[in-house]
Every structure is written in C-alpha cells, then in structure tokens.
N, C-alpha and C positions, 0 to 999 in steps of 0.2 A: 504493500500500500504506500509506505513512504517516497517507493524508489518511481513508482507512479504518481504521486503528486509533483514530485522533483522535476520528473522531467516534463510534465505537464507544462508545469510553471518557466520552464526553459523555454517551452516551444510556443508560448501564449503569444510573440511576436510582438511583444513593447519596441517601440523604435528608441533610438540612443536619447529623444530630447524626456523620455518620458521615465517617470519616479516613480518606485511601489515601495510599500511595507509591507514586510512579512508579518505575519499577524498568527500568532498561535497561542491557542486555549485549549490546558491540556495537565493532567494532573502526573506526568512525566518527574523525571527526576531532573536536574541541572545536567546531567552526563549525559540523555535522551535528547537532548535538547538539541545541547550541542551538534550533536552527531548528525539530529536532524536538520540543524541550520547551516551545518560547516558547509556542504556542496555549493549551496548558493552564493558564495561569497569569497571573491578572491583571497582574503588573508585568513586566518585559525580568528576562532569567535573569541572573543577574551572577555572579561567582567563576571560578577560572579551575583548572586541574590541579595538583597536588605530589606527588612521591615519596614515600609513606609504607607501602613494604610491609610486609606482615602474615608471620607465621613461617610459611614455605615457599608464600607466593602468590606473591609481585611484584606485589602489587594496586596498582593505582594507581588512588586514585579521583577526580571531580571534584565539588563542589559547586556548581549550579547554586541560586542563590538557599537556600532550605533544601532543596532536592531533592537526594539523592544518586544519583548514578548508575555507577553500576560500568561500569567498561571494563575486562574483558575480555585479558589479555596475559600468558595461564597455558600452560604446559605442557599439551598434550593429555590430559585424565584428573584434573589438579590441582586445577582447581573444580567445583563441579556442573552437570551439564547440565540438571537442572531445579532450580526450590524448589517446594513449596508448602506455603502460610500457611493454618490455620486459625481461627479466631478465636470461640472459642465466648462466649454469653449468660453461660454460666455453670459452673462445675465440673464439674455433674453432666454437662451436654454434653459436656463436654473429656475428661474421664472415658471417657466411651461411647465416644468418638471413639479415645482411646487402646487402648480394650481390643481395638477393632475391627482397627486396624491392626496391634495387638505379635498379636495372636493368627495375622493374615497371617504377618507377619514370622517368627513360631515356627512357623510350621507350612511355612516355603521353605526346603531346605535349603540355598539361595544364601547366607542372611543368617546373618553369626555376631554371635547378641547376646549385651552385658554390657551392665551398668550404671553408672552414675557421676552423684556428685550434684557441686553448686557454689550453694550460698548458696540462693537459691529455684528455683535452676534446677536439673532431674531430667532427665538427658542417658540416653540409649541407644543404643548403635550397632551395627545389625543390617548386618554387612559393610559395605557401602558406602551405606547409609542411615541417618542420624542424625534421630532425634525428638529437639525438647526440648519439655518443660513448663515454665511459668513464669509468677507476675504480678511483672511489671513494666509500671505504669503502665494498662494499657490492660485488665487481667483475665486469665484464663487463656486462652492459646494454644493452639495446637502447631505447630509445624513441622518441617518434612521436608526433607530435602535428600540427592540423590542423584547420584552421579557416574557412572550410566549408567542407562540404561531400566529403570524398577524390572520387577519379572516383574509376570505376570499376576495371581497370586497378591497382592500386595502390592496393584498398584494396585484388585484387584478390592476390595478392606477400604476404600482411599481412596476410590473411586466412592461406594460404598455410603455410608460419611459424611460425604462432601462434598454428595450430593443430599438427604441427609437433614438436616441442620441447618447446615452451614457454609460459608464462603467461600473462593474459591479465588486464587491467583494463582500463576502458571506465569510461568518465564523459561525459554530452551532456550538450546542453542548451536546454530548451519544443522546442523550434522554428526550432530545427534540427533533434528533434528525429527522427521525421518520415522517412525523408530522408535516415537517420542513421539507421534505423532497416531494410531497403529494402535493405543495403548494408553489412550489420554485425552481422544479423540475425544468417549467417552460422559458424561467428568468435568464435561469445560469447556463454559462456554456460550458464549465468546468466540472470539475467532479464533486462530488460529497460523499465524505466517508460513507463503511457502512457502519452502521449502529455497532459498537463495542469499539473500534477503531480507537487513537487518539484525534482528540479533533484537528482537524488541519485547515489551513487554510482554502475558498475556493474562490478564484481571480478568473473572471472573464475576461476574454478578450477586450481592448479598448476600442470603442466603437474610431469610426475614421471619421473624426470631428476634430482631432488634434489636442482632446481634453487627457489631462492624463487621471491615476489613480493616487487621491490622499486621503490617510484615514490619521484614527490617532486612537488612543488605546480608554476612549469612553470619554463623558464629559468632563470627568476631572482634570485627566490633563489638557482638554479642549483649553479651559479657561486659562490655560498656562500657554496655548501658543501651538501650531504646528509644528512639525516636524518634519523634515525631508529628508529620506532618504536613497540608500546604494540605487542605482539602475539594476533592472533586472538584465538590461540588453544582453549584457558582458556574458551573461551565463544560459546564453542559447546555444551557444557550441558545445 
C-alpha cells in the first residue's frame, strides 16, 4: 500500500512552479514515518516529536525536515475525518467555488451556518463543516474541514467544483473511510486506503488552471500563517 501511494504521488504530474504538503494522519510510530516520508524527499527527514497541544486537541505534531505531519491522538469526533484544500487561479474561481458549496451547505438542514471574520481570513461554520477564505501567501483558497461524512448534499457542490477548476487533497481516519469512499469516490482521482490501512494521504491531480495545492495542518496553525513547501516535481522520476 505505501509503495502504491508513493508512487502515485510521483506520477500525479505537479509541474516545477507548483507546491504540495504531505499531509499524514496516522497513529504510526516516529521510525514508520520516516520511512514513509524518506522517498519523497531529496535529503534523510531529520526532526524529531514535542508536546505542543493546541486548545482542546492534544495534537502532537512532528516535523520531519520542513514537512509536517500530524499524528493523530484525538478523542473520537475531536479532529476531522476529512480536509479538503482548494486552491483557486484566482478570486473569481474561489468565489464560484464558494457560492457552490455555502448554497449546498444552506440548502442541508444538517448544517447550522454563521459567520465570523479574523484579519483576511472569512470563516463559516455550517454545523460541523468549517470553510475558510483567505490570501495568505499563496492566493485565495478555501478549505473545508469536516468531522464526519459530509451528506450528499454538501459533497454533491464539492464534486461539482473540484472537477471543475480545482485541487483536491483528502486525509480520513480507517473509521471513516468507508463512509468517505461511497461519497468521494467521484471527487478524487487518487486513491484511498483501504479500511485498516495507515491513513495516507490522497492528492489529485491539479486541474490545468495553473492553481496549485496548499493546505496546513487545521485551523490552529491556519491562524499562524501558511506554509510552503518541497515540490513534489523533483520526485517523478
């Protein structure tokens, strides 16, 4: 499964100007990790773990070289069982993008939305689904983050603009996949484990809008700033 995601992710066809996070949730040990992350990455992963939880995770995360990677040690329901990153060209896409999904969102009676802003960042939380918009560093976003299987409703607005102009990237927990593949099967063009698996990352192709993929590892560090990181280009060959 690993050796299958790896080179997945090699062949996903990121062109040189375009930036990915690896992004993995997984109750692994620091040595699994590793070994999982070394291929992708020209030098040896170096850093090691610290306690620095975040207000009501217990997150603990580790930085491998500049990769970061979340592990995983939440209360069942505390984190989300998926994200996904958007990354539009440009406003007007992010825009579209936006209106596609809050009109999902208002129209399920699951979701209770308000609104709330913070500096350039415009947050909304439809029950247990949080959008933000925002540029920091990279151009306008959006992301999603959801602590169970969004409904049909929801994900049918995400299909619909994720085939349409944008990028994807899915993390799960095993305990969700399944649910998650009967709903995002048509989203992703990449793989999902299967149930039992360690969770790994699943990165679609970048649509040909010239938008690229940035995430960041939930809202806490959102509020600290983007991050960019290695090309995945270098590690097609």
């Amino acid at each position: 499964m690993i050796n299958t995601v790896l080179n997945a992710l090699r062949s996903e066809g990121f062109a040189a100007s375009h930036s990915s996070q690896v992004q993995l949730a997984t109750d692994s040990s620091e040595s699994s990790l590793k070994a999982l992350l070394s291929p992708l990455f020209e030098s040896p992963i170096v850093g090691g773990l610290w306690d620095d939880p975040w207000p009501d995770t217990g997150a603990c995360y580790q930085w491998c070289d500049r990769v970061p990677v979340r592990i995983d040690r939440y209360v069942v329901g505390v984190r989300p069982t998926f994200e996904v990153t958007l990354t539009a060209p440009d406003f007007s896409a992010l825009n579209l993008a936006m209106q596609a999904v809050m009109q999902a969102c208002d129209a399920d009676t699951h979701w209770q939305c308000v609104k709330a802003e913070h500096v350039t960042l415009n947050e909304r939380r439809c029950g247990r689904l949080t959008l933000w918009t925002g540029v920091r560093m990279t151009g306008p976003s959006l992301h999603l983050v959801s602590s169970e299987a969004a409904s049909p409703n929801t994900m049918g607005a995400v299909e619909q603009v994720v085939t349409s102009t944008l990028a994807v990237i899915l993390v799960a927990k095993p305990d969700a996949l399944e649910a998650l593949k009967s709903q995002v099967n048509q989203v992703l063009l990449g793989l999902v484990p299967a149930a039992g698996d360690s969770v790994l990352p699943v990165i679609s192709p970048l649509a040909a809008t010239g938008g690229r993929i940035q995430t960041h590892l939930g809202p806490e560090l959102y509020w600290r700033g983007l991050y960019q990181y290695r090309d995945l280009a270098s590690r097609q060959a």
